[in-house]
C-alpha positions as a Markdown table, in Angstrom:
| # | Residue | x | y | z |
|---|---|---|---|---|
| 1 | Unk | -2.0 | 51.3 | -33.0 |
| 2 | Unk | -5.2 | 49.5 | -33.8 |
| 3 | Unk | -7.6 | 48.1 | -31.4 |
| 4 | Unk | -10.8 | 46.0 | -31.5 |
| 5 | Unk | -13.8 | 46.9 | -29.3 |
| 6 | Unk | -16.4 | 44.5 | -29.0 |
| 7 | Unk | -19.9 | 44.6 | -26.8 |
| 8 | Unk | -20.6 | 41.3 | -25.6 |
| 9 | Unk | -24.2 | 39.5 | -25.9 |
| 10 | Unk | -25.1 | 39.8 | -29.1 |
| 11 | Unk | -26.4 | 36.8 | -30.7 |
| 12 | Unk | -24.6 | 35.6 | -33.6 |
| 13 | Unk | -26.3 | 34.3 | -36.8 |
| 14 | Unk | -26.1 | 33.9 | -40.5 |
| 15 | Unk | -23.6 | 32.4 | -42.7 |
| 16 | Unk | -19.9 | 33.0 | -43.5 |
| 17 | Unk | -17.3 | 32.0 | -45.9 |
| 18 | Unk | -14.1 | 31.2 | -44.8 |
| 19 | Unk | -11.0 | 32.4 | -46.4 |
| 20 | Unk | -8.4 | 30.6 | -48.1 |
| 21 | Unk | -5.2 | 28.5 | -46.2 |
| 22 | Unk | -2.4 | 30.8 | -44.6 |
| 23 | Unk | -0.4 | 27.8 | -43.6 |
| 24 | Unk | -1.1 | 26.4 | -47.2 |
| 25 | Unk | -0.6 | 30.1 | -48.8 |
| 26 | Unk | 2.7 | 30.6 | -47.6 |
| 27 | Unk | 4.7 | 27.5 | -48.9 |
| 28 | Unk | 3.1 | 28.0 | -51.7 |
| 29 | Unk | 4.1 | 31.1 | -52.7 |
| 30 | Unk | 7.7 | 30.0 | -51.7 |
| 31 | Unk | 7.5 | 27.2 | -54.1 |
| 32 | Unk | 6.7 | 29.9 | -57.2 |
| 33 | Unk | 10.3 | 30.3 | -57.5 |
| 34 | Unk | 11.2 | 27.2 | -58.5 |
| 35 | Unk | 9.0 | 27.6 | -61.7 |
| 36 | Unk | 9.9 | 28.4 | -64.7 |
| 37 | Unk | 6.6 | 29.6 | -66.3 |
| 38 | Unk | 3.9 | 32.1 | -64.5 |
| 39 | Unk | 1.8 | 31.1 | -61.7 |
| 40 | Unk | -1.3 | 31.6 | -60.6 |
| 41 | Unk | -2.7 | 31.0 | -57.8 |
| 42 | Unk | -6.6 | 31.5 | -56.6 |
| 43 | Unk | -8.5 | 32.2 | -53.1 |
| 44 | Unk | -5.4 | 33.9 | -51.8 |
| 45 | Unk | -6.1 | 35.5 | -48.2 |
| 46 | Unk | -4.0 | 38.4 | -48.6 |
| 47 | Unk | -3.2 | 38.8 | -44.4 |
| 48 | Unk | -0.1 | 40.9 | -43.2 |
| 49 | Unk | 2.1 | 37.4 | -43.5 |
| 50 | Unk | 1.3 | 36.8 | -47.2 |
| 51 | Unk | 1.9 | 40.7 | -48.0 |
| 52 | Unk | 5.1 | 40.4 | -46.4 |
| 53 | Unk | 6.0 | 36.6 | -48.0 |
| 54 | Unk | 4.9 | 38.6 | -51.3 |
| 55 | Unk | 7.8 | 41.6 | -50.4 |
| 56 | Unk | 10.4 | 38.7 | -50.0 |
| 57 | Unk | 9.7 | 37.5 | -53.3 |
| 58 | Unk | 9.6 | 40.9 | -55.1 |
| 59 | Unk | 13.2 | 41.6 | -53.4 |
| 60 | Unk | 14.7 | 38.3 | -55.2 |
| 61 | Unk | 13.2 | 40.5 | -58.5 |
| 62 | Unk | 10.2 | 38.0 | -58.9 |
| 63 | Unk | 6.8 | 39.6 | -60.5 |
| 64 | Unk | 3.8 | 39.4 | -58.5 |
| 65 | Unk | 0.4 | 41.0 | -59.9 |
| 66 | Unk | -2.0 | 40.8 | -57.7 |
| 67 | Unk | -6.1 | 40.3 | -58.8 |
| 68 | Unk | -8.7 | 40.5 | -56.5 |
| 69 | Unk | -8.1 | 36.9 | -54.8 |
| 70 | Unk | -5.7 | 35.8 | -56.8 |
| 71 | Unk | -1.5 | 36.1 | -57.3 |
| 72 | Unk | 0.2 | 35.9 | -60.7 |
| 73 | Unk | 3.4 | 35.0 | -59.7 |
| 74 | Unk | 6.7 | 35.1 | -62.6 |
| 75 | Unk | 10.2 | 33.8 | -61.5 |
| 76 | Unk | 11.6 | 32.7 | -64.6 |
| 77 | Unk | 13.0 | 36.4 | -64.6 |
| 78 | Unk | 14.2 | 36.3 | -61.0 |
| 79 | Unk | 16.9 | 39.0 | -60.9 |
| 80 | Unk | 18.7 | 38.3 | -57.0 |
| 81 | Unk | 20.0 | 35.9 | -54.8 |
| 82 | Unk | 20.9 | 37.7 | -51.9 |
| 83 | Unk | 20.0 | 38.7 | -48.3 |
| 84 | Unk | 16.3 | 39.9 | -48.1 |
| 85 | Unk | 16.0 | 43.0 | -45.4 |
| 86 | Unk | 16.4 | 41.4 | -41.8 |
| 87 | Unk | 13.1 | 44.1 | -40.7 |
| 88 | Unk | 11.3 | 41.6 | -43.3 |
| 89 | Unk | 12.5 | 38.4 | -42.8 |
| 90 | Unk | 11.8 | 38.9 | -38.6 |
| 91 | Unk | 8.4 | 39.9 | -39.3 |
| 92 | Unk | 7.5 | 36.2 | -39.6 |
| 93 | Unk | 8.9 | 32.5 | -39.6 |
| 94 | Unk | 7.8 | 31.5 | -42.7 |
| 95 | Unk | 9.9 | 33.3 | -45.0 |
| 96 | Unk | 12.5 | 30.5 | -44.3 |
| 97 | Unk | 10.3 | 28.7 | -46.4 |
| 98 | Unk | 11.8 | 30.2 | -49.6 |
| 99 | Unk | 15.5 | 28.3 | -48.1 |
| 100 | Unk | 14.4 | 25.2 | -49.9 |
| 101 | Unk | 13.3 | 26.6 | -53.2 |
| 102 | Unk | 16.0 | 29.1 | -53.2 |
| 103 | Unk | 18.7 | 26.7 | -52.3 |
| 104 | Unk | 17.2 | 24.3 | -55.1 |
| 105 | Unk | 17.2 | 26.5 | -58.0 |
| 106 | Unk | 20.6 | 28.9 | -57.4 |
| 107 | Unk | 22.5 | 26.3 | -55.9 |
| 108 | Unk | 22.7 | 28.8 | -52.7 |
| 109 | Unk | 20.6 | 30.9 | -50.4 |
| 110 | Unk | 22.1 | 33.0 | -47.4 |
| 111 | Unk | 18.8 | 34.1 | -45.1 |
| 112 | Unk | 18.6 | 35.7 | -41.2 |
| 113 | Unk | 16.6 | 33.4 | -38.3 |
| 114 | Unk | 13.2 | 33.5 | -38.9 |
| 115 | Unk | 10.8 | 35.1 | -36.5 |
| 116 | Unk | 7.4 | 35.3 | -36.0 |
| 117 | Unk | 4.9 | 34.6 | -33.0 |
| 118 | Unk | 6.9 | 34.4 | -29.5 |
| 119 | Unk | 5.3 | 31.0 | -28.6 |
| 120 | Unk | 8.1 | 29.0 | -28.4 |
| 121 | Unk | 11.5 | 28.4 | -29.8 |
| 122 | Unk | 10.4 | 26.5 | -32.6 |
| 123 | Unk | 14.3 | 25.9 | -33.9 |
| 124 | Unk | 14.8 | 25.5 | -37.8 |
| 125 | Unk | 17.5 | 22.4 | -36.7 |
| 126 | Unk | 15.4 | 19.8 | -38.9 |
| 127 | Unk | 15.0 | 22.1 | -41.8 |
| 128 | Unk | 18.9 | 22.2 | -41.7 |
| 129 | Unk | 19.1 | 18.7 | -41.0 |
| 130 | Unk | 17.5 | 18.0 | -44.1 |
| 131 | Unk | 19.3 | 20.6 | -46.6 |
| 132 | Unk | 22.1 | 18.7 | -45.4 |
| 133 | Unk | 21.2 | 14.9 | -46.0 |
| 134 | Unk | 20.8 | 16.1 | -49.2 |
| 135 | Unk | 24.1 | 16.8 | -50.0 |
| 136 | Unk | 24.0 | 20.8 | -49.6 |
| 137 | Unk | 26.9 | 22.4 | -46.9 |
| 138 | Unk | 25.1 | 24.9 | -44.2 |
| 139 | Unk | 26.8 | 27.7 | -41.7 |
| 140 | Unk | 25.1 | 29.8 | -38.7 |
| 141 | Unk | 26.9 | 32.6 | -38.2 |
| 142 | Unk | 25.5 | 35.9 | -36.3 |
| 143 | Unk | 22.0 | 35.1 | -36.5 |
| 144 | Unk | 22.1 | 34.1 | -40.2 |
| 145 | Unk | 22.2 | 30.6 | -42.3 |
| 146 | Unk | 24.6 | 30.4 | -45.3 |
| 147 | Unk | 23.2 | 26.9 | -47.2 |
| 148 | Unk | 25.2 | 26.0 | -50.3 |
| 149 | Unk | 25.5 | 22.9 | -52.8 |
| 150 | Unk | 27.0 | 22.4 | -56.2 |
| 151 | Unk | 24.3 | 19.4 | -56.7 |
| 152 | Unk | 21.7 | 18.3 | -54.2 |
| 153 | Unk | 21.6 | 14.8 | -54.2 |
| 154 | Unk | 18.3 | 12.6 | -52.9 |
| 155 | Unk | 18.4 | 10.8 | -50.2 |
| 156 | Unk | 16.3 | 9.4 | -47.0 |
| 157 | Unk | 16.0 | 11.4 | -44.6 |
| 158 | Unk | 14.2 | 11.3 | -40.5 |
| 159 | Unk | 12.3 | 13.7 | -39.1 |
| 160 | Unk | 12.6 | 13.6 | -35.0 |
| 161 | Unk | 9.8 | 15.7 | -35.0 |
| 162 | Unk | 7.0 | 16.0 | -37.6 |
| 163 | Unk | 7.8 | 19.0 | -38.4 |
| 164 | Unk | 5.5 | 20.5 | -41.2 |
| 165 | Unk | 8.3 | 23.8 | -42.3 |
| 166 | Unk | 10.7 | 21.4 | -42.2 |
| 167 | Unk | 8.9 | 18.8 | -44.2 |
| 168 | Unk | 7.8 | 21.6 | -46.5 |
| 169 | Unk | 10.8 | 22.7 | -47.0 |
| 170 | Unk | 12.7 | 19.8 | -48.1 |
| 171 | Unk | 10.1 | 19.0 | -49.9 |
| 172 | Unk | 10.7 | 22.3 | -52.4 |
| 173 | Unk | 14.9 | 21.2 | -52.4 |
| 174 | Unk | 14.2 | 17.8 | -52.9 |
| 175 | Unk | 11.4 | 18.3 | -56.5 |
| 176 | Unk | 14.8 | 19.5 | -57.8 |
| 177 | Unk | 17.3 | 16.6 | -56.5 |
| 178 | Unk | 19.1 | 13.7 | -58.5 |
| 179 | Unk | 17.4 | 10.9 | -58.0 |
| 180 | Unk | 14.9 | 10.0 | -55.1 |
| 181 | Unk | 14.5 | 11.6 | -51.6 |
| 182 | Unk | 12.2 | 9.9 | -48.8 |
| 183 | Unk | 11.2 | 11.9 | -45.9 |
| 184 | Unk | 10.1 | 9.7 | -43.1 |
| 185 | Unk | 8.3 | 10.6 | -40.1 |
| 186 | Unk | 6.9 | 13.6 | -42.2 |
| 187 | Unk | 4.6 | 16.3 | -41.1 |
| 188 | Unk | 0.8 | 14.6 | -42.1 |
| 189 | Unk | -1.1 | 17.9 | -42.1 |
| 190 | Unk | -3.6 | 19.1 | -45.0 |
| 191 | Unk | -1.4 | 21.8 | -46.2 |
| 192 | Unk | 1.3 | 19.4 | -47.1 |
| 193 | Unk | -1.0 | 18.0 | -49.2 |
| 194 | Unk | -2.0 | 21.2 | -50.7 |
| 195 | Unk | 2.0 | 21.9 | -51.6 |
| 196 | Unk | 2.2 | 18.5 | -52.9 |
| 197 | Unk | -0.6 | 18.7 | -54.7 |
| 198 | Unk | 1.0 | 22.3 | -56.2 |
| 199 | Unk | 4.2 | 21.0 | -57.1 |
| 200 | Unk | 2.9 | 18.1 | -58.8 |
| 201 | Unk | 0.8 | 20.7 | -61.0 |
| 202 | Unk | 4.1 | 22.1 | -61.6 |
| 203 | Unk | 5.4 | 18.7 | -63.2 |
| 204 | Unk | 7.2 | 17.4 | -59.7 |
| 205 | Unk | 7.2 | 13.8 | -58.8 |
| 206 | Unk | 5.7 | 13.9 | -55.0 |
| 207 | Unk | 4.1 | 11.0 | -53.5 |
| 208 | Unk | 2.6 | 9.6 | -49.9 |
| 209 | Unk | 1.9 | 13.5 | -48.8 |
| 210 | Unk | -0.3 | 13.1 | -45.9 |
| 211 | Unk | 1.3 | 10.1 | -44.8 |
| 212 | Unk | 4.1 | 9.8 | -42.7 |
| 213 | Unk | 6.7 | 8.7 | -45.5 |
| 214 | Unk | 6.3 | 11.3 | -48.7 |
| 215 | Unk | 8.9 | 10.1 | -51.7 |
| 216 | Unk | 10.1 | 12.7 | -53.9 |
| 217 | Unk | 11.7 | 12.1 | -56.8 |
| 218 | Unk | 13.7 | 14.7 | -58.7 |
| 219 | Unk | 12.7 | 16.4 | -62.1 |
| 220 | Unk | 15.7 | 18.9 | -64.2 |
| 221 | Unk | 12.7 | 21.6 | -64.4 |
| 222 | Unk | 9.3 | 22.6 | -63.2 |
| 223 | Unk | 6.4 | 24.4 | -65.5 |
| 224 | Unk | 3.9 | 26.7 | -64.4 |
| 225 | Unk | 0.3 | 26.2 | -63.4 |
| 226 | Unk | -3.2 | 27.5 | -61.8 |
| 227 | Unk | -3.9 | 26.7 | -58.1 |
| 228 | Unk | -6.6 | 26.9 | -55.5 |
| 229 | Unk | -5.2 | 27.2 | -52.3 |
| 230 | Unk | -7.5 | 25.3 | -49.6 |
| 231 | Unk | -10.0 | 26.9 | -46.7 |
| 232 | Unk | -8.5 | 27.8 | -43.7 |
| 233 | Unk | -9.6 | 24.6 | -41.3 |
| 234 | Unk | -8.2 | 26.8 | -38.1 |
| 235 | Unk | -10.7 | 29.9 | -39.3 |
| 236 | Unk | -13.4 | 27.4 | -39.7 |
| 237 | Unk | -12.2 | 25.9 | -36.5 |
| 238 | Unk | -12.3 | 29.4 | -34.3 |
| 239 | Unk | -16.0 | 30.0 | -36.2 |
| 240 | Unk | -17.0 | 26.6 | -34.8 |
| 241 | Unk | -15.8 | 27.4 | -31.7 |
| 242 | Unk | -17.3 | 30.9 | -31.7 |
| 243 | Unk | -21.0 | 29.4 | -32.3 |
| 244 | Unk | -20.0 | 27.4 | -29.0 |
| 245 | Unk | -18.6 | 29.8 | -27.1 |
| 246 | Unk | -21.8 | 32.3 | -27.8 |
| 247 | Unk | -24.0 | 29.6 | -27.7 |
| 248 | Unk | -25.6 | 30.3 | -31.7 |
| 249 | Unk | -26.3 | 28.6 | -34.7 |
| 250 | Unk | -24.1 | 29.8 | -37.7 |
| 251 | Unk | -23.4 | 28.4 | -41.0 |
| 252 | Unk | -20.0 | 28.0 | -42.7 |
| 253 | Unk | -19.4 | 27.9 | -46.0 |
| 254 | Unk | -16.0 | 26.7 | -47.9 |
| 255 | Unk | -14.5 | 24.0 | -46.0 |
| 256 | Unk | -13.2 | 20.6 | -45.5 |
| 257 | Unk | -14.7 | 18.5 | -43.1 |
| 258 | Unk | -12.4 | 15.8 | -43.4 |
| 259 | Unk | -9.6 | 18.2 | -42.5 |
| 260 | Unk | -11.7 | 19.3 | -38.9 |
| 261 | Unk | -12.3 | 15.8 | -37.9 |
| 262 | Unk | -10.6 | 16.5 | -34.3 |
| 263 | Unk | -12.0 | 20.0 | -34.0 |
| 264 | Unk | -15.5 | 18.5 | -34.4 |
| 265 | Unk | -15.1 | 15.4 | -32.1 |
| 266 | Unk | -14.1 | 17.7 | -29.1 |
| 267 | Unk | -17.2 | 20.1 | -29.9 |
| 268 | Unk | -19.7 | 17.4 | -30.6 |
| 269 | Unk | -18.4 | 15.6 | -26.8 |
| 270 | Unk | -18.9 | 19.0 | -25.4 |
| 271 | Unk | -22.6 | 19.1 | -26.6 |
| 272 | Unk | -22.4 | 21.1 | -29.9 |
| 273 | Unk | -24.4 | 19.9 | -33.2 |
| 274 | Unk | -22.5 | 19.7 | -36.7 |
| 275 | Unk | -23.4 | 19.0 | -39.3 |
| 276 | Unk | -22.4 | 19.0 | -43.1 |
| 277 | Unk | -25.5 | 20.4 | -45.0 |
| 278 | Unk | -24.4 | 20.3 | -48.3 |
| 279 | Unk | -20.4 | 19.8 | -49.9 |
| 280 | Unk | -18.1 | 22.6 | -48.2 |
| 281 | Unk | -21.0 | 23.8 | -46.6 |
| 282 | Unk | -21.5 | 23.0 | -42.0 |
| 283 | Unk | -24.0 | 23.8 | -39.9 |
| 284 | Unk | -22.7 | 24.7 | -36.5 |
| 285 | Unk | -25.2 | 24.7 | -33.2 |
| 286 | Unk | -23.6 | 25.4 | -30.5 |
| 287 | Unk | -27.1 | 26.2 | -28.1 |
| 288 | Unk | -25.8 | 22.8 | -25.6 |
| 289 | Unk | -22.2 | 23.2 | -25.6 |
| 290 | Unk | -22.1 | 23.4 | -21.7 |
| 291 | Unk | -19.9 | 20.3 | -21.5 |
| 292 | Unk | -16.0 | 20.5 | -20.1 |
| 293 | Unk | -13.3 | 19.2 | -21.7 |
| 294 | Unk | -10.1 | 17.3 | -21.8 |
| 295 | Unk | -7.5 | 18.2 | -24.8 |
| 296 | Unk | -4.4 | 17.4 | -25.5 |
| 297 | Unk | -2.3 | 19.2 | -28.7 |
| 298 | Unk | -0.8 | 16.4 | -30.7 |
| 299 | Unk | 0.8 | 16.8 | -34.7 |
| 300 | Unk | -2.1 | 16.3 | -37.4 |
| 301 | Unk | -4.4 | 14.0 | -37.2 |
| 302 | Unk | -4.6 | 15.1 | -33.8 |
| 303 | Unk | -6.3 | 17.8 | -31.4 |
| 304 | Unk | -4.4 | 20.9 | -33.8 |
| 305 | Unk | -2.1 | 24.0 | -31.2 |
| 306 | Unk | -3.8 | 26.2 | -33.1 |
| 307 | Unk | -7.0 | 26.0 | -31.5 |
| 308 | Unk | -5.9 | 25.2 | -28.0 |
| 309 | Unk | -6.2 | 29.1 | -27.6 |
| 310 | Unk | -10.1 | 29.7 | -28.7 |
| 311 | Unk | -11.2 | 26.0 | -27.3 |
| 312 | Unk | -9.5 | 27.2 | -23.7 |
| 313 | Unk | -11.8 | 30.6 | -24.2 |
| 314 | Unk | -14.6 | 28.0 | -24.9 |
| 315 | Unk | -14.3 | 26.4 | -21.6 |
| 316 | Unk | -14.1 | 29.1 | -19.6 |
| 317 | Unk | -17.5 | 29.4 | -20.1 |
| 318 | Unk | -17.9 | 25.2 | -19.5 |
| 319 | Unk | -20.2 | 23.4 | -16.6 |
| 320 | Unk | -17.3 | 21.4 | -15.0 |
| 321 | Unk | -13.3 | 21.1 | -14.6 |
| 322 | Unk | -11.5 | 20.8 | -18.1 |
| 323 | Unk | -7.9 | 20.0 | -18.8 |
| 324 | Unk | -5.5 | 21.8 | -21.3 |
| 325 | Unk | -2.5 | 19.6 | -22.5 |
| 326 | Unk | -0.3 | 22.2 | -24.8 |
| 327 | Unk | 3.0 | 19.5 | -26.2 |
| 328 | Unk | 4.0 | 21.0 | -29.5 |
| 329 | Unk | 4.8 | 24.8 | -28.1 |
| 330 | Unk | 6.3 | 25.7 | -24.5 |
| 331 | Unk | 5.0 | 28.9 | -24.2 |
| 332 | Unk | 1.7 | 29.1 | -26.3 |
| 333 | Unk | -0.4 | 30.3 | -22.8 |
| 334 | Unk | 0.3 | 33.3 | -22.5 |
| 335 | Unk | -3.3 | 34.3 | -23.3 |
| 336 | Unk | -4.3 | 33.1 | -19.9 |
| 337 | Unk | -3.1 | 35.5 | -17.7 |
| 338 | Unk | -5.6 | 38.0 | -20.3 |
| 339 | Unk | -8.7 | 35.5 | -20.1 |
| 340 | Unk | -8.1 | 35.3 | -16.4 |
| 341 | Unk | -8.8 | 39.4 | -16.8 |
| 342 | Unk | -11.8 | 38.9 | -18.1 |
| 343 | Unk | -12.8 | 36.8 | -15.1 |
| 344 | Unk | -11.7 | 33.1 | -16.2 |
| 345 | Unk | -10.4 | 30.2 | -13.9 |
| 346 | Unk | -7.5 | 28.8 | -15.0 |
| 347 | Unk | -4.8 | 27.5 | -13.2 |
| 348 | Unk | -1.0 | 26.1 | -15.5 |
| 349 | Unk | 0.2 | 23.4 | -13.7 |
| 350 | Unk | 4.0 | 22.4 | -15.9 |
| 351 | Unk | 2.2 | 21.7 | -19.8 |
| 352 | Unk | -0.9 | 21.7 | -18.6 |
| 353 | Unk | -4.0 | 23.9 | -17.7 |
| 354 | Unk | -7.0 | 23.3 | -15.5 |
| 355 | Unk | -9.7 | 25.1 | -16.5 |
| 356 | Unk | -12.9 | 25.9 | -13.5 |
| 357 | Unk | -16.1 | 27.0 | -16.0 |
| 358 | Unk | -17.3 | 30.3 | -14.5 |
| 359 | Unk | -21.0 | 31.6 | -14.8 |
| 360 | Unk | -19.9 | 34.8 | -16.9 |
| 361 | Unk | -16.9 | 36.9 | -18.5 |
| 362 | Unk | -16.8 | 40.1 | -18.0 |
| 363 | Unk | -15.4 | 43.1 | -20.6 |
| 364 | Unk | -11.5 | 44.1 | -19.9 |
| 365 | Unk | -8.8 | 45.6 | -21.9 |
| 366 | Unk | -6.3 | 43.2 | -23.0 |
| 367 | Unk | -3.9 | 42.2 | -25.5 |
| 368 | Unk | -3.4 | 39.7 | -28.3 |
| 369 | Unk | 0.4 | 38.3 | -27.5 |
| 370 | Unk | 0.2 | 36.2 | -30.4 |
| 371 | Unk | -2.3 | 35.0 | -33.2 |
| 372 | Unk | -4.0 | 32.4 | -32.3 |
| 373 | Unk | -4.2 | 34.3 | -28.4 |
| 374 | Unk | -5.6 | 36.6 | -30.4 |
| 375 | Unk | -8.2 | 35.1 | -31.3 |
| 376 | Unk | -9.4 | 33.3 | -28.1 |
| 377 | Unk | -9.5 | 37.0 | -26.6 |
| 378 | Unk | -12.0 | 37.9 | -29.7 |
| 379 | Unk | -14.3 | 34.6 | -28.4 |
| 380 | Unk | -14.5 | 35.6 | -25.3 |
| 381 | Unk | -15.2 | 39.4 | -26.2 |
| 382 | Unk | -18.0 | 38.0 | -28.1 |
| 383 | Unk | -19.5 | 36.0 | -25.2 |
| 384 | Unk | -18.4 | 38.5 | -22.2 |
| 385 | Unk | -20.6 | 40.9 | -20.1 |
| 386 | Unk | -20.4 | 44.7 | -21.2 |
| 387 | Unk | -17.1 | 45.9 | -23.8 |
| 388 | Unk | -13.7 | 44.6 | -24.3 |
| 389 | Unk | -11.0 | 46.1 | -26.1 |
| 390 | Unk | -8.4 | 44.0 | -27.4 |
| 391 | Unk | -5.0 | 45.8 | -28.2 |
| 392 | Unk | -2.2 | 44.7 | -30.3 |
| 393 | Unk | -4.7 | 43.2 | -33.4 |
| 394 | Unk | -1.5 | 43.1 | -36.2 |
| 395 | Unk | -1.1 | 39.7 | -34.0 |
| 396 | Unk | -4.7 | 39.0 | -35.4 |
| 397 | Unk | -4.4 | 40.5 | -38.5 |
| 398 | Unk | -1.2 | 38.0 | -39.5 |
| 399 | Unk | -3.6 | 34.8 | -39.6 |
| 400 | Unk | -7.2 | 36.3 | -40.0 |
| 401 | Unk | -8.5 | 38.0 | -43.4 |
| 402 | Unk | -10.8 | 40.7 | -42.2 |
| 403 | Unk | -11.9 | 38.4 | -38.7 |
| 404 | Unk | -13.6 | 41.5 | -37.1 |
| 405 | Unk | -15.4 | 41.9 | -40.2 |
| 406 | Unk | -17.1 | 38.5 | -40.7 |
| 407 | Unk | -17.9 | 38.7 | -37.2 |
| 408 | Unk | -19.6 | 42.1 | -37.9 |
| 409 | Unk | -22.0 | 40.4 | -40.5 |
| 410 | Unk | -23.1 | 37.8 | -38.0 |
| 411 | Unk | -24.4 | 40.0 | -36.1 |
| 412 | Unk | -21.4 | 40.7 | -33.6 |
| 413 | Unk | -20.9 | 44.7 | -31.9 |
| 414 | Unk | -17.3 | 44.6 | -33.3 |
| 415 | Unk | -15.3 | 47.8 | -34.1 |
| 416 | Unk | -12.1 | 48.6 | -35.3 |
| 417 | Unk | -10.7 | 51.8 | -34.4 |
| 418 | Unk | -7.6 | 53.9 | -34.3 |
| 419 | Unk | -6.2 | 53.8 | -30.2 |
| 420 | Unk | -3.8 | 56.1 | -28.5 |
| 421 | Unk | -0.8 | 55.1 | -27.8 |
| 422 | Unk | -0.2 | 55.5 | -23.8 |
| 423 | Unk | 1.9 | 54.1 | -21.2 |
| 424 | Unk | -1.3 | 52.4 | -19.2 |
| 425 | Unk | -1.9 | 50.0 | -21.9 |
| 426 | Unk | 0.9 | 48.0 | -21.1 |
| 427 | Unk | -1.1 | 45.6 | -19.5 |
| 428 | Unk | 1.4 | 44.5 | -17.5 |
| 429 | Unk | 0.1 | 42.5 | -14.2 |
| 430 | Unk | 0.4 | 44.1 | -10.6 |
């Protein structure tokens, strides 16, 4: 078992470069099968999730060669069809995201329920929903999905949720469809984009990605290509927040502004300075970022679930009252009961949570219950009186590339050590 130890009160400075998309990664390599010539793909964050999306594709007998930050990816030789390990497809919900591309190229693709962080039920209904307006014939049976079609046929479908796997992954069945599919209601975020603009590369006919209708329109086969995936905008996002949280001045380097507009609106209300100082390139002062905070989680273009987590650690530290609205998970606080260890206010009251802005945290041993908790527990380590040792860090290590390290360069007291495995670090609340 790893563990993260971190000595609060350092000041954090310098610059750092944020890593390449995981939610834009992961698609993305799930789309490689549908191509017929080799792939490659550049600024590749090679986390625990895209190691293990990677294993999934070498079991269907694709060839991945890996270089540096890039992936060479070679389906045209793809050898199997069949069942991945279940120990590999539970280790995260996005390998359903090879269901579309599978079920468009072999016609077939039988895969186990996804799994992943326990923040929610986060059901795969729409994805299915999809595969069958378009024609294809889908059973769940003992905790697996059987999807099958002689022809997949396009045709408009309606999201009741934006989902973004869902949109993804019709998306991938529908490049290979007769004729044209319209997704409406469709997931707007920038790593739709990105797989749009991938498949596209490929020689797919994708259109109005980033919009709420995206038309697809169907193409016999698909080429190969070279790829950059985008920076991560929730990395840059927890960086942001981190200069806030710590109250520093830190530079970051490799990202899209226009893709943190909500991020940056809440900071600047609560008193932080940004500002982009040259292209990819944001200064973040976070010296006056005393100000509290109401959010609310919405689907892209809105306040983004994946920093409700570090922006609640944030405003722990807050002069005032602020107010946490979480709609797109049920049960994505469960890293309140571990900020209130470290000597946080909070109070849940139904989807909300009310946030009282104490004078200090102090060091405790808790655990990451998911990524993105993860990572609030790492903020407030940072900004906390005396050490803090966070437990369970593979949580972190599915959505961060080396977070304890870039932290480390700024001039954080971060280590990551080897820790026992004993009964007391349960962490369970008497």
């Amino acid at each position: 078992m790893v563990k993260l130890v971190i000595k609060g009160g350092n000041q954090l400075k310098g610059s750092v470069k944020i890593s390449g998309s995981k939610n834009s990664c992961l698609p993305i390599i799930a789309a490689s099968i549908l191509a017929e010539e080799p792939i490659i793909l550049r600024d590749v964050p090679f986390l625990s999730d895209v190691k293990n999306m990677i294993s999934v594709l070498e079991h269907l007998g694709v060839e991945v060669n890996k270089d540096e930050d890039s992936l060479k990816i070679q389906s045209n030789h793809m050898t199997r069809g069949d069942l991945p390990p279940y120990d590999l497809i539970s280790k995260m919900r996005a390998s359903f995201l090879t269901a579309g591309p599978l079920l468009a190229r072999q016609g077939e693709v039988k895969l186990y329920l996804p799994g992943g962080c326990e923040i929610g039920t986060r059901p795969i209904d729409l994805h299915l929903k999809g595969f069958k307006a378009l024609g294809a014939e889908v059973d769940v049976d003992h905790g697996s999905v059987y999807v099958r079609s002689g022809c997949l046929t396009g045709e408009r479908i309606y999201l009741d949720f934006p989902s973004v796997g869902a949109t993804e992954n019709i998306m991938m069945a529908a490049v290979r469809a007769r004729g044209a599919t319209v997704i409406e209601n469709a997931a707007e975020e920038p790593e739709i984009m990105d797989l749009a603009r991938f498949l596209n590369s490929l020689g797919a006919k994708v259109k109005g990605a980033g919009t709420k209708i995206i038309k697809i329109i169907g193409v016999d086969e698909l080429g190969g290509a070279t790829h950059a995936v985008i920076p991560d905008r929730i990395e840059a996002g927890t960086f942001m927040a981190a200069a806030a949280i710590n109250r520093d001045e830190i530079i970051l380097e490799n990202v899209i502004t226009e893709h943190l507009k909500a991020v940056t609106a809440k900071l600047k209300e609560a008193g932080a300075v940004i500002e982009e100082i040259a292209e990819g390139k944001v200064r973040v002062d976070g010296r006056k970022c005393y100000g509290p905070l109401d959010i609310k989680t919405l689907p892209y273009p809105g306040f983004p679930t994946d920093m409700q987590a570090q922006f609640m650690a944030m405003l722990t530290l807050a002069k005032g009252t602020s107010v946490v609205t979480e709609t797109i998970f049920e049960n994505r606080y469960m890293h309140v009961n571990e900020l209130k260890r470290m000597g946080a206010n909070i109070r849940i009251e139904g989807p909300g949570a009310i946030i009282q802005g104490v004078e200090s945290l102090s060091g405790a041993k808790v655990r990451c219950t998911d990524l993105r908790a993860g990572a609030s527990l790492v903020l407030a380590g940072l900004a906390a009186q005396g050490e803090t040792e966070v437990l369970q860090v593979e949580h972190l290590d599915r959505g961060y590339s080396r977070l304890d390290e870039k932290f480390y360069k700024l001039g954080a007291d971060i280590k990551r050590i080897e820790a026992e495995e004993r009964s007391d670090t349960s962490m369970s609340l008497r």
